[in-house]
N, C-alpha and C positions, 0 to 999 in steps of 0.2 A: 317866895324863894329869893334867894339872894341872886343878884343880877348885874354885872359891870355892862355899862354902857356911858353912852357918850351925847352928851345935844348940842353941844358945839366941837369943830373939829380941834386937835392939839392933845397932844398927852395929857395936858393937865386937867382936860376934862372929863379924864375918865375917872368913874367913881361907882360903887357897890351902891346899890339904889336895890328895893324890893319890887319882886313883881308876878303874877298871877301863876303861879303852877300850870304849864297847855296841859289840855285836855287831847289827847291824839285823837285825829280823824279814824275812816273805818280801815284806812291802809296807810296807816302812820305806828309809830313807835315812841311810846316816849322813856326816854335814857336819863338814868343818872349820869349825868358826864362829873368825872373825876380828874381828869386831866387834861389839857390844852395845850398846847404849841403853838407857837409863836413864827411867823415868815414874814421876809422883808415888804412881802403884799400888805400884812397885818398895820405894819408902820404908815406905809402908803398911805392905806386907808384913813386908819384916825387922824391922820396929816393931812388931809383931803386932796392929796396930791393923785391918786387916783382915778377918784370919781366924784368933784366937788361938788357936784349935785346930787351926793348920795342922801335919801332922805334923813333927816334926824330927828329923835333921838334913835341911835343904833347900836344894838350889840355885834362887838367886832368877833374878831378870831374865825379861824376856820376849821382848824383841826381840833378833832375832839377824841375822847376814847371813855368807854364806863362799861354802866350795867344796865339792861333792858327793866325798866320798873312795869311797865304796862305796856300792853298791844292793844291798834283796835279791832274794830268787830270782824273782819275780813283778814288780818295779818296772819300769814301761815307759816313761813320763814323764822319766825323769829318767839322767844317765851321769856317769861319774868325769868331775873336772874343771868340771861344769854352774856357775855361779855363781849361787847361790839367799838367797831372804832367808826367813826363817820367818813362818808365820801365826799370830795370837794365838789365839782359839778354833780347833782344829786340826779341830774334825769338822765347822765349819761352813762348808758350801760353797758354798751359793747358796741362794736363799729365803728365809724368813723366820727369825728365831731363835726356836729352842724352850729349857726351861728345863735338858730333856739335853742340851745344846751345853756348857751349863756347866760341864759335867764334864771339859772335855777343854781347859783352858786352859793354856799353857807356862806355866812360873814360877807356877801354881797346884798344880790337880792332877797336874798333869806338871812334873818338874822344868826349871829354868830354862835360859838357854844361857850361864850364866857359867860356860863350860868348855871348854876344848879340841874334844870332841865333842860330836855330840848326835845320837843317834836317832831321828828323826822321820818320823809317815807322808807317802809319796811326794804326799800331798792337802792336805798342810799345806805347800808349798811354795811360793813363785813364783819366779819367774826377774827375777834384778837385771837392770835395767839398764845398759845397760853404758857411756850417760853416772855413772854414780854407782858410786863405790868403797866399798866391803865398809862403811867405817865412814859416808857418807852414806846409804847402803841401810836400813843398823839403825836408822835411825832413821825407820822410815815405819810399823810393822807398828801401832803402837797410835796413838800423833799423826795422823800423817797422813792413818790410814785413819778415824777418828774425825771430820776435819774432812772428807772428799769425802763420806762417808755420810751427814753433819748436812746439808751445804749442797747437796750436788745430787741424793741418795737422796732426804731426806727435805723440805728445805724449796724444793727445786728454785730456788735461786737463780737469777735468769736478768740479762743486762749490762743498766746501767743500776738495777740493785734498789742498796742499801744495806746492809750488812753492821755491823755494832758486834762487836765481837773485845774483850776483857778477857787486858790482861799480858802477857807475852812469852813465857811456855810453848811449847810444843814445836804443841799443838793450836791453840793461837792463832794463832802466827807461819805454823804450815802453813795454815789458815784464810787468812789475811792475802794468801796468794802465790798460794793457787787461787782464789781472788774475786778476784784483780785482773788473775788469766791468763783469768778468765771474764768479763771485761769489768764487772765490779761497782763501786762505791763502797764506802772503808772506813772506818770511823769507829774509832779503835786506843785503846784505855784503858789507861795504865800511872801507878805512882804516880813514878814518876823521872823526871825533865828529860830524860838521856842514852839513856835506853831509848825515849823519843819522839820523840827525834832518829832511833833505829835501823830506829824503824817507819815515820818519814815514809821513812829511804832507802829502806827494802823496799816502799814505794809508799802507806803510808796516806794517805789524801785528807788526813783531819783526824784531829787527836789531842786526848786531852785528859788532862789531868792529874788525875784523881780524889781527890787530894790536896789538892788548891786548888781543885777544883770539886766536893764530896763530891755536890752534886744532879746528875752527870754526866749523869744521865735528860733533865731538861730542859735542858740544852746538847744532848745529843742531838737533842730535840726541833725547838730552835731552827735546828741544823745541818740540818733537814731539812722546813724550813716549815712546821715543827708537827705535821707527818704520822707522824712516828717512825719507824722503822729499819724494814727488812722483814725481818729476820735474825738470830739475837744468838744466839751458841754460848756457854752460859754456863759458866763453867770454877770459879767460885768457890762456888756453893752459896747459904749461910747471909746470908751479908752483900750477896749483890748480887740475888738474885730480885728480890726485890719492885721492885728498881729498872728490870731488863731487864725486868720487866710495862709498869711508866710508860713504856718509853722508845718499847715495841714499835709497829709500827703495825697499823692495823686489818686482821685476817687474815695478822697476821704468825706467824711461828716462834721460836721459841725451843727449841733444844735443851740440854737440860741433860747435861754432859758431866764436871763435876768438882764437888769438893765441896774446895777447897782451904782455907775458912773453917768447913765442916762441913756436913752432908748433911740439918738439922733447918731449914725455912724455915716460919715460920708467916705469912701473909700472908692478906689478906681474899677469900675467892674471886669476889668482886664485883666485883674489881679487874679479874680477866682479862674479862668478860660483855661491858663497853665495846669493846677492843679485839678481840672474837672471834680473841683470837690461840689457836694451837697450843703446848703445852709437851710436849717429850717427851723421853723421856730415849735418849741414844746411847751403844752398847758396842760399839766397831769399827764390825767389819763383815763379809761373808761375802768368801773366798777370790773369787768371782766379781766382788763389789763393790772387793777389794782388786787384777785384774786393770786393771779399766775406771778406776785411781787412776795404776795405774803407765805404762798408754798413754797417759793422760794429761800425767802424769811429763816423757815421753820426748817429746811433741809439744812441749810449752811450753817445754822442757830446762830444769825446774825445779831447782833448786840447794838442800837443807836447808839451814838455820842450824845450824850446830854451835858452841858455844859453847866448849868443849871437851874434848880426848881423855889420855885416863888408862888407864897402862897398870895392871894384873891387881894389882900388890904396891902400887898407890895405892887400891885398893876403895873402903877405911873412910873416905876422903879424898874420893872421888865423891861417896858416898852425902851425906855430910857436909855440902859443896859446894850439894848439891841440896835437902838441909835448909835451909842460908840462904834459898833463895829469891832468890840475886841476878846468877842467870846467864838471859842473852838466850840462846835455841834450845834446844838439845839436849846432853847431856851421853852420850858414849860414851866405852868400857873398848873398849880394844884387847886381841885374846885370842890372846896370842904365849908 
């Protein structure tokens, strides 16, 4: 079967190389995956900025979406034909996460689904929707399930609260679409003119240009009679904390979901005591968590952003793409 991976770290060694069709165990599942998506982990990885000690040669990616070809001998869940998307930590089912869950990550310690097949246990699955095709599905299992987990797991966003969203990533934009299907306010931060055009059509209340307004904090403020935001999924790390502290309101959330300026924030812890806000940090979510996303899904008949789709012999071209930094949504690899 055709298979992208990598034996040395750097985009440019990734390459389409053949390799053995798995055989599923007795509680495994093996899936045509047809479609892939792409998160800024993904880049991490093949960069080895990650986990430099990850062993190699390894297939990346993490999200995947297809068709069930075969079960094994004990699979009950699932049948030829089933159309399923994969789960990112695969043993975590429901409850809380423990630090062994981390063991069991696709495109970490389990190789990725840049590949024709993939062997997965029958508990790491869900079932697509069947408003959404193989390549808007692949793009839910890390984004999407990162923004329902921040905003109604954890900060219990309820309509009428306020929400602030940083960029147009993949967590943002899904962010952006489940606050406004949950009756919330948005407040959308990008540094581009035409990207805040794309957020006002996907419904942001207000935007703002963090380029021309570097104190976005206090515009924030003002956009909300000084009270500050009740919400703020922070995607950037290093360079925006201390600002999503200023902007937060009293007893608000903040979850920390990305580190796209870098994961080192030094700020005065005095800062948050004012606002008795909450900062916490989000990784997914549990397969149960990732259920109550997709009913969700299907109620609202949520539509992804896909920015755009690339086929298997454009890889290096994706990954590439996704290093600029200047694509709106989601970037998926079609696996044909």
């Amino acid at each position: 079967m055709k298979t992208i991976q990598s034996d040395k770290f750097g985009i440019e060694n990734l390459k389409i190389t053949s390799t053995p069709k798995p055989t599923p165990g007795p509680h495994e599942v093996l899936v045509k995956i047809e479609a892939a998506s792409l998160n800024y982990l993904d880049l991490m990885v093949i960069n080895g900025q990650y986990n430099p000690q990850l062993p190699l040669p390894h297939v990346p990616c993490s999200d995947g979406s297809g068709t069930v070809e075969t079960t094994g001998s004990n699979v009950t869940r699932w049948k030829k034909g089933d159309r399923v998307t994969t789960h990112f930590i695969q043993q975590w089912i429901s409850g809380s996460k423990t630090p062994e869950l981390f063991l069991s990550r696709t495109g970490l310690e389990h190789p990725g689904v840049l590949r024709e097949y993939i062997s997965i246990p029958e508990t790491a699955l869900v079932r697509t929707p069947d408003i959404l095709s193989a390549e808007e599905a692949s793009t839910l299992p890390i984004a999407a399930l990162t923004a329902w987990t921040g905003l109604f797991e954890y900060a219990r966003l309820k309509p009428g609260q306020t929400l602030l969203t940083q960029g147009s990533g993949g967590v943002s934009i899904f962010a952006l679409q489940l606050a406004k299907a949950a009756g919330a306010r948005v407040i959308a931060l990008s540094g581009s003119p035409a990207k805040l055009e794309k957020l006002r059509a996907l419904g942001a209340d207000e935007v703002i240009n963090y380029r021309e307004t570097p104190d976005w904090h206090v515009e924030a403020r003002r956009l909300t009679d000084r009270e500050g935001v009740d919400a703020i999924l922070d995607v950037v790390g290093t360079d925006t904390l201390t600002k999503s502290i200023y902007a937060i309101k009293a007893d608000g959330f903040i979850g920390l979901t990305g580190n796209l300026s870098g994961a080192v924030v030094p700020f005065n812890i005095y800062d948050t005591v004012p606002a008795n806000a909450t900062l916490r940090g989000i990784s997914v979510g549990s397969v149960e968590n990732f259920r109550a996303l997709l009913k969700a899904v299907e109620t609202v008949k949520l539509k992804p952003v896909i920015d755009s789709v690339f086929p298997m012999d454009r890889i290096q071209e994706a990954y590439r793409y996704m290093q600029q930094g200047t694509f709106f949504g989601k970037i998926v690899i079609k696996i044909d």
